[in-house]
MDAnalysis code that builds the backbone (N, CA, C; Angstrom):
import MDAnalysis as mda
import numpy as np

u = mda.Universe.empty(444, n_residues=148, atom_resindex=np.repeat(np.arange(148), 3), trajectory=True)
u.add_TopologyAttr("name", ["N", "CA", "C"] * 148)
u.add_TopologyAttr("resid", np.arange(1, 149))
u.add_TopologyAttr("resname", ["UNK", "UNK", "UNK", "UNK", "UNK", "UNK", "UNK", "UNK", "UNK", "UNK", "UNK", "UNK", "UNK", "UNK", "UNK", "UNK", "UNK", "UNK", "UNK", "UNK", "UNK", "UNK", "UNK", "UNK", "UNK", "UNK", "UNK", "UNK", "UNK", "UNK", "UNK", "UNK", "UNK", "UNK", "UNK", "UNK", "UNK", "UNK", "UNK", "UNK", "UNK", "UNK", "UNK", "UNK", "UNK", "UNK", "UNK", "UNK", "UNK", "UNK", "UNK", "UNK", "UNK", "UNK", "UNK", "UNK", "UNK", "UNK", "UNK", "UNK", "UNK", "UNK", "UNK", "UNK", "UNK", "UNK", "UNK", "UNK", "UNK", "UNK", "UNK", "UNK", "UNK", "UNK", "UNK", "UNK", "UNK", "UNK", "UNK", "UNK", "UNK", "UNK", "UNK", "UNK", "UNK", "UNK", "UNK", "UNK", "UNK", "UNK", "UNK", "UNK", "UNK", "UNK", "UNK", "UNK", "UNK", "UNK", "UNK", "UNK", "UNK", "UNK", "UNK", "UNK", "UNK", "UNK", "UNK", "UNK", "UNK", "UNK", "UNK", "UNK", "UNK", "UNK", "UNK", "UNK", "UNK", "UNK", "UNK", "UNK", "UNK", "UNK", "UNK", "UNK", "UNK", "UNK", "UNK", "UNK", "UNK", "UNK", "UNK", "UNK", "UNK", "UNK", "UNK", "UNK", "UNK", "UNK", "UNK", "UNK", "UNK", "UNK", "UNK", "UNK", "UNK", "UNK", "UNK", "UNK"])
u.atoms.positions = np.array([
    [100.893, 122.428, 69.721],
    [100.891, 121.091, 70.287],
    [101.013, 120.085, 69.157],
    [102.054, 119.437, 69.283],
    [102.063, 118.286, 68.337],
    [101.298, 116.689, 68.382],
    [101.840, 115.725, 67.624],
    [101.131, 114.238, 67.678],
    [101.942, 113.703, 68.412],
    [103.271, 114.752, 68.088],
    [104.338, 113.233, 68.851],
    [104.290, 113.148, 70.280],
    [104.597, 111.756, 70.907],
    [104.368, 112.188, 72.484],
    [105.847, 111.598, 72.525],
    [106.406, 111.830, 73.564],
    [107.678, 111.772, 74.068],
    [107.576, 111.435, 75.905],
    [107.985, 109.525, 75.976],
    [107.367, 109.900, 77.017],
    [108.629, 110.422, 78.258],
    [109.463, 110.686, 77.622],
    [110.269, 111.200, 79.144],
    [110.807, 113.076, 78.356],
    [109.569, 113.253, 77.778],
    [109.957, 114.603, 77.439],
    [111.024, 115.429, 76.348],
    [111.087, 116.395, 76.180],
    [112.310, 117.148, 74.761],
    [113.627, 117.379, 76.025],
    [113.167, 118.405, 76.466],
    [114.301, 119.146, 77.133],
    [114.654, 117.823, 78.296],
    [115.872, 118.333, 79.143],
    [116.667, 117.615, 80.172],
    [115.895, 117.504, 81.634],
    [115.476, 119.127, 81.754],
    [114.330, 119.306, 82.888],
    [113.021, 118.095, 82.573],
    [112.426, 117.983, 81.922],
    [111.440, 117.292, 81.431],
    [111.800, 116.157, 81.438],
    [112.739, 115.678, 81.113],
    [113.042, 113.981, 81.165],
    [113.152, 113.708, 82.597],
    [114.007, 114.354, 83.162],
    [114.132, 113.735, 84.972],
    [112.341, 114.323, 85.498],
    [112.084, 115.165, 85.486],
    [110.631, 114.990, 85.932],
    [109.746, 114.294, 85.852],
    [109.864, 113.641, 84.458],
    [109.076, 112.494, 83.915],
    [109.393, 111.528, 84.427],
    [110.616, 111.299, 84.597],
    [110.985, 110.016, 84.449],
    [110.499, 109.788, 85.899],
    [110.738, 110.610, 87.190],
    [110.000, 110.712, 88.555],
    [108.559, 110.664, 88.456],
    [107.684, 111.066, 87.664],
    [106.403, 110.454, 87.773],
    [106.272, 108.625, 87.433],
    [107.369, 108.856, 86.600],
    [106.575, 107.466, 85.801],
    [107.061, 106.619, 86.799],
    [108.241, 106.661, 87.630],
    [108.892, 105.973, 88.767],
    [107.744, 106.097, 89.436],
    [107.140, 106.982, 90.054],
    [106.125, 107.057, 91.323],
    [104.738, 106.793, 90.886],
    [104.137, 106.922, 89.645],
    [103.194, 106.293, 88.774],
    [103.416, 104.726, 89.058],
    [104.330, 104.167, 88.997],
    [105.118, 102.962, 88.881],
    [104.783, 102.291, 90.004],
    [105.101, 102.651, 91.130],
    [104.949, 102.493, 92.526],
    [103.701, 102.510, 93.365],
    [102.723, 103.510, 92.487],
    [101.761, 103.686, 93.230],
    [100.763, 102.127, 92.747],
    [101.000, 102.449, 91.185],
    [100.205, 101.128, 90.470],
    [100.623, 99.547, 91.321],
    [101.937, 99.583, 91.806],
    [102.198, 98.036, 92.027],
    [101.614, 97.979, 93.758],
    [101.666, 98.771, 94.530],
    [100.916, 98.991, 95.941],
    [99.592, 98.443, 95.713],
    [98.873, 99.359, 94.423],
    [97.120, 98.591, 94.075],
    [97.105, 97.251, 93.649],
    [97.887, 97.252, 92.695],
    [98.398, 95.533, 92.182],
    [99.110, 94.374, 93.213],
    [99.491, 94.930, 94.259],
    [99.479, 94.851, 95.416],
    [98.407, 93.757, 96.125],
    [97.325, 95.227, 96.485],
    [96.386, 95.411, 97.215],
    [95.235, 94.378, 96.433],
    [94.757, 93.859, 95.010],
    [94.313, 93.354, 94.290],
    [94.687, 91.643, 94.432],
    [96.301, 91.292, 94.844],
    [96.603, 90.212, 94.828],
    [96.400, 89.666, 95.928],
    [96.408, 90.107, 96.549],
    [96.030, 89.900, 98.229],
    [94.814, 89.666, 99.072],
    [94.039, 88.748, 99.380],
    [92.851, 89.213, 100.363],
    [92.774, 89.183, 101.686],
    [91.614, 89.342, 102.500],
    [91.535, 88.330, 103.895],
    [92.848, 88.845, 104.279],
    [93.540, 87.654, 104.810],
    [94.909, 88.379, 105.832],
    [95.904, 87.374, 105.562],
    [95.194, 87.148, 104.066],
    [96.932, 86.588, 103.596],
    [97.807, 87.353, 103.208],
    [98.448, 88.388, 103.386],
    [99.039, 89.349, 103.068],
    [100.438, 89.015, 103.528],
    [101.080, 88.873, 102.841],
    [102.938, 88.326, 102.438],
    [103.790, 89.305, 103.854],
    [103.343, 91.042, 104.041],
    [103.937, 91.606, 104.709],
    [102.816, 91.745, 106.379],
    [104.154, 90.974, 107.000],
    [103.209, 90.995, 108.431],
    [103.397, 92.380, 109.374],
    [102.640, 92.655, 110.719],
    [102.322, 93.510, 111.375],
    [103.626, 93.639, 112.357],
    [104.634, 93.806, 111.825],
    [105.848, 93.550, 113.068],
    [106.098, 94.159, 114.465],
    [105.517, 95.587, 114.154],
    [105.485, 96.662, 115.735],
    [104.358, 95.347, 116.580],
    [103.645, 95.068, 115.982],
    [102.488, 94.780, 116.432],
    [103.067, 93.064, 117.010],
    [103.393, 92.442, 116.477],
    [103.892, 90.742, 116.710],
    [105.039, 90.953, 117.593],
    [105.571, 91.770, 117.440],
    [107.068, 92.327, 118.286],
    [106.459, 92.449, 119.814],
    [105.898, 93.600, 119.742],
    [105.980, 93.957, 121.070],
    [104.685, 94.377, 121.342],
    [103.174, 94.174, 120.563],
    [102.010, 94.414, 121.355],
    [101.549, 95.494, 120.963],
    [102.379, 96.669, 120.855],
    [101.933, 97.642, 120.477],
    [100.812, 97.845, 119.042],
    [99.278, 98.677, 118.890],
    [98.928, 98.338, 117.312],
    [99.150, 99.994, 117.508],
    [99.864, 100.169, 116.329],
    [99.535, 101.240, 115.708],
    [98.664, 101.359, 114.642],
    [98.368, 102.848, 114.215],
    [97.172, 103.364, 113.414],
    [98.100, 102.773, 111.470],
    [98.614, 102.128, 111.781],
    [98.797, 101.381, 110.064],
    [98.415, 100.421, 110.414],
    [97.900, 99.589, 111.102],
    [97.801, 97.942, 111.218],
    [96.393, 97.915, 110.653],
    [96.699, 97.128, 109.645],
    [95.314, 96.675, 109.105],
    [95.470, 97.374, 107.504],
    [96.484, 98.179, 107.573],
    [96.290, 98.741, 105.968],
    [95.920, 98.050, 104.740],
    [97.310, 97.051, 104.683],
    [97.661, 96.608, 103.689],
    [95.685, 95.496, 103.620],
    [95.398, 94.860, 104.475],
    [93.944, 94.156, 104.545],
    [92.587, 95.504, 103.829],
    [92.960, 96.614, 104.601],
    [91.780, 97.679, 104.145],
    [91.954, 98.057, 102.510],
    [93.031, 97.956, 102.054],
    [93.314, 98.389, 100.675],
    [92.467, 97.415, 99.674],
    [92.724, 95.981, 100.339],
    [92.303, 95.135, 98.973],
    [91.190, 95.069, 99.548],
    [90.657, 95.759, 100.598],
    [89.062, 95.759, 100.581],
    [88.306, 97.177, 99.572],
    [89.336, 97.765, 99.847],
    [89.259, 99.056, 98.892],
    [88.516, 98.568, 97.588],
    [90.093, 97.832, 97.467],
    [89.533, 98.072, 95.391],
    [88.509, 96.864, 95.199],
    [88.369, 96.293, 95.653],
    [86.646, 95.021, 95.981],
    [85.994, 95.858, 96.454],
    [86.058, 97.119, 96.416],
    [84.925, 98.022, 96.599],
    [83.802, 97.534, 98.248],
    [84.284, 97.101, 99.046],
    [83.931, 96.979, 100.548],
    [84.281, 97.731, 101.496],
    [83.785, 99.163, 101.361],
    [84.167, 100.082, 102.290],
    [83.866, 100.253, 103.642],
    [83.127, 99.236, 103.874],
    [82.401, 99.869, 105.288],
    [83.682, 98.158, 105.958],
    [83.869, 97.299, 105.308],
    [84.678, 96.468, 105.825],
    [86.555, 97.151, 106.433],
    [86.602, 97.407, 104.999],
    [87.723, 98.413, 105.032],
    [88.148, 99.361, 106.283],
    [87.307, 99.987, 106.373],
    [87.202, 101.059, 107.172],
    [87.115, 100.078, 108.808],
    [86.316, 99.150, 109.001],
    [86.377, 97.943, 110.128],
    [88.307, 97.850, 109.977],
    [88.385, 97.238, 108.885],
    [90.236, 96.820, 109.177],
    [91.039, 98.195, 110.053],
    [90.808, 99.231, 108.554],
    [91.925, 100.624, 109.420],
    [90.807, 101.852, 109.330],
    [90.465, 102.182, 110.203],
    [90.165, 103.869, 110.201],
    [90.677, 104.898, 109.187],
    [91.437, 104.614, 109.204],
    [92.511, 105.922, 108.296],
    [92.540, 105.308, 106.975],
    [92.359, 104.315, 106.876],
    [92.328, 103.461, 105.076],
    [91.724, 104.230, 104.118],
    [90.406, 104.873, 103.967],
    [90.388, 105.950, 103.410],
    [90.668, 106.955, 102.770],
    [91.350, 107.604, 103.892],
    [91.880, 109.054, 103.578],
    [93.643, 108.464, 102.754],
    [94.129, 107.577, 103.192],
    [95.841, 107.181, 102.875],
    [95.406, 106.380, 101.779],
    [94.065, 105.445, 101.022],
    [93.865, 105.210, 99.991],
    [93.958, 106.582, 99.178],
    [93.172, 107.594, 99.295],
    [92.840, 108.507, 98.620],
    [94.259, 109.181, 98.197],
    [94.971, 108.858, 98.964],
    [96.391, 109.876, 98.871],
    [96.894, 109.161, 97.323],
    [97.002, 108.084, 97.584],
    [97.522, 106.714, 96.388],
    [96.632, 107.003, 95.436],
    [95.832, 107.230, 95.114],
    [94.552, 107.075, 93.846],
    [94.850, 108.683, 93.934],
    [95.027, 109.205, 94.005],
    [95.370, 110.959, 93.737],
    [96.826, 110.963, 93.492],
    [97.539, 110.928, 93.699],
    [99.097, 110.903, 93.036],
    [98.985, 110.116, 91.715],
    [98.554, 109.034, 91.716],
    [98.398, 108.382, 90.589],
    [97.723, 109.152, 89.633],
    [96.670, 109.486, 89.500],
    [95.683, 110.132, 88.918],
    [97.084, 111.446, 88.394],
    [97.467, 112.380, 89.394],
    [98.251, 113.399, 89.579],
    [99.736, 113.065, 88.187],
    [100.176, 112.213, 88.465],
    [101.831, 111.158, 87.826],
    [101.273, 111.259, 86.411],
    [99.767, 111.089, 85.882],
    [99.490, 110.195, 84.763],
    [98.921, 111.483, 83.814],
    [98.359, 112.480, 84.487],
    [98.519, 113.506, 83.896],
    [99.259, 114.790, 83.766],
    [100.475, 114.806, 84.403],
    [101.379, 115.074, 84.156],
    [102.602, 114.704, 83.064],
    [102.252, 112.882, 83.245],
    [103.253, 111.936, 82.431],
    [102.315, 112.854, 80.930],
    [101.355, 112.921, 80.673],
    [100.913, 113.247, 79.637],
    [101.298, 114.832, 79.021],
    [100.892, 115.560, 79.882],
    [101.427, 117.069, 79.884],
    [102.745, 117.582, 79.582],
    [103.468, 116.735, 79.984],
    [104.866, 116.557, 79.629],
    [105.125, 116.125, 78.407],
    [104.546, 115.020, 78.177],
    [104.803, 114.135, 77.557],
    [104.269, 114.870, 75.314],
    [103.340, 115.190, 75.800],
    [102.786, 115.751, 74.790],
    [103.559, 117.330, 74.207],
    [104.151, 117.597, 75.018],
    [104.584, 118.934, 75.115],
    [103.840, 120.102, 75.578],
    [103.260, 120.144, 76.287],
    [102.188, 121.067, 76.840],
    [103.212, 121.850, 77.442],
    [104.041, 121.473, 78.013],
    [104.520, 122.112, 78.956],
    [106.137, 122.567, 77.982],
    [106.455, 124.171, 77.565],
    [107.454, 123.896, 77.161],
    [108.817, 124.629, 77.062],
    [108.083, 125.741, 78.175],
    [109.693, 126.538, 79.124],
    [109.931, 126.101, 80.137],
    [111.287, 126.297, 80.340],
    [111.814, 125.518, 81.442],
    [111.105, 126.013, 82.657],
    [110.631, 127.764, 82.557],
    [110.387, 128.149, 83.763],
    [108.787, 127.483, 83.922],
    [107.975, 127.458, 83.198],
    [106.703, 126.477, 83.327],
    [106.845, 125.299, 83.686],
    [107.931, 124.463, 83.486],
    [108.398, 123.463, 84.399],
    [108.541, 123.684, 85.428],
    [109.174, 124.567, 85.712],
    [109.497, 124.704, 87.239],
    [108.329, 125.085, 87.990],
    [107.786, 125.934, 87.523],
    [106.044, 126.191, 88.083],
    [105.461, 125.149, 88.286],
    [105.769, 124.163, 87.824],
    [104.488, 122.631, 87.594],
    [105.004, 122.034, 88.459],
    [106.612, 122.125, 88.761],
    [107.107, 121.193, 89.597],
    [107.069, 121.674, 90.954],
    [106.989, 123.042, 91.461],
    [107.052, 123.613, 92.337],
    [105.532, 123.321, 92.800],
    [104.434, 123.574, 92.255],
    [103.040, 123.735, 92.467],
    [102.985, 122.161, 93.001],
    [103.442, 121.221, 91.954],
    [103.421, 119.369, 92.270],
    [103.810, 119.390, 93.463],
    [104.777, 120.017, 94.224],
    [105.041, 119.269, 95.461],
    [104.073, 119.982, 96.317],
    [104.280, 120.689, 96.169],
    [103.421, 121.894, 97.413],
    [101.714, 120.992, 97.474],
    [101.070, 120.787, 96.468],
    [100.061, 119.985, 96.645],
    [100.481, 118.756, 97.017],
    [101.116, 117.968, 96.539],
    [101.593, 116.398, 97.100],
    [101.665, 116.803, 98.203],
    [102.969, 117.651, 99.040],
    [102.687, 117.461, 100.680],
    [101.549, 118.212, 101.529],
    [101.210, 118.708, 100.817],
    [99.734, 118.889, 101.386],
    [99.011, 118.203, 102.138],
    [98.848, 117.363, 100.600],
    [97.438, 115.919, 100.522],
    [98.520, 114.617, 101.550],
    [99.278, 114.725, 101.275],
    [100.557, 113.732, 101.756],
    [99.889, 113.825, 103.700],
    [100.785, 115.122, 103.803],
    [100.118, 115.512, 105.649],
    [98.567, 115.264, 105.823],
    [98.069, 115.927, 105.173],
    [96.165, 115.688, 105.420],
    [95.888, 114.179, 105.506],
    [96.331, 113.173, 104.430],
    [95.645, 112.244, 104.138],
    [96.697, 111.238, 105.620],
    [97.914, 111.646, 105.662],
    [98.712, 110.750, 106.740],
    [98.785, 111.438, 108.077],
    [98.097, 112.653, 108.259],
    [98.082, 112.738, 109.239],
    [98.198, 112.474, 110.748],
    [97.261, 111.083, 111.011],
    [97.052, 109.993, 111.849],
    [98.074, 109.679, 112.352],
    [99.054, 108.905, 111.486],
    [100.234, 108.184, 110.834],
    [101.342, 109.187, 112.010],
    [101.398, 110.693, 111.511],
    [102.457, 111.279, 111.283],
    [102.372, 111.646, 112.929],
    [100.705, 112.087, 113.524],
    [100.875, 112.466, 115.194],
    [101.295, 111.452, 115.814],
    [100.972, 109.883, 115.413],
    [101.111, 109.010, 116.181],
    [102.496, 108.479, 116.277],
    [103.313, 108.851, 114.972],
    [104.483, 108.704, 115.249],
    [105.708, 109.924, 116.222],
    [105.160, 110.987, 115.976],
    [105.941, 112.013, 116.907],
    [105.444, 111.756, 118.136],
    [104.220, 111.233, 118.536],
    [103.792, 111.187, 120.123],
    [104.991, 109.810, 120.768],
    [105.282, 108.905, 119.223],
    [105.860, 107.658, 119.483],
    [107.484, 108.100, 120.290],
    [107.982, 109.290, 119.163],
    [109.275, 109.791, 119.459],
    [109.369, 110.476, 120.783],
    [108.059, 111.710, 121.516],
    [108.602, 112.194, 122.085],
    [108.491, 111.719, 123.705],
    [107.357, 110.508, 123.603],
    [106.901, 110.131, 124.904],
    [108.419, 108.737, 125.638],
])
């Protein structure tokens, strides 16, 4: 293991992998930075299923439960969305997931291609895992949406 860090990696495999965490590292951070700029129900993105046509689905209230999240007001949070929780947790675990990887990579830990592929194969298989578990809610309420 060396000093140098490299952050999109040596090899070709390693750079596009990286470069997909640091994209989705990227994404997850500006959702919290997001969620931080925002309080109360001033929130820039409105409830449209919901203003449209009446209907609330099980996302309404997210984007409000998040920045109750990171103000650490959980029992409010959880008042906004039910599911805020578990679909926070998904976001603060990928992140967590992106940043030590970005490192693992990055450092050279990782440094046959086929150990890449192991890391990358294992990465998704847990991401959609936690992905289904944590969106669950989300995912019945939308097929009940499609098939009814």
């Amino acid at each position: 293991m060396g000093s140098q860090f490299y952050w999109l990696g040596k090899s070709n495999g390693a750079r596009v992998y990286n470069m997909l965490n640091i994209a989705f590292a990227g994404l997850v951070f500006l959702i919290l930075l997001y969620s931080l700029a925002f309080s109360g129900t001033s929130h820039p993105i409105p409830a449209l299923l919901t203003d449209k046509t009446g209907i609330v689905p099980p996302s309404k209230g997210l984007s409000q439960a998040f920045s109750l999240i990171v103000r650490g007001d959980i029992s409010s949070a959880l008042a906004a969305n039910e599911h805020s929780i578990r679909i926070f947790t998904f976001f603060v675990s990928q992140l967590v997931l992106r940043i030590a990887l970005i490192l693992t990579i990055g450092f050279g830990l990782i440094r046959s291609s086929y150990k890449l592929s192991v890391l990358g194969i294992t990465d998704i298989v847990i991401s959609a895992l936690l992905f289904g578990i944590c969106f669950y809610p989300l995912i019945a309420y939308t097929i009940n949406m499609l098939v009814v």
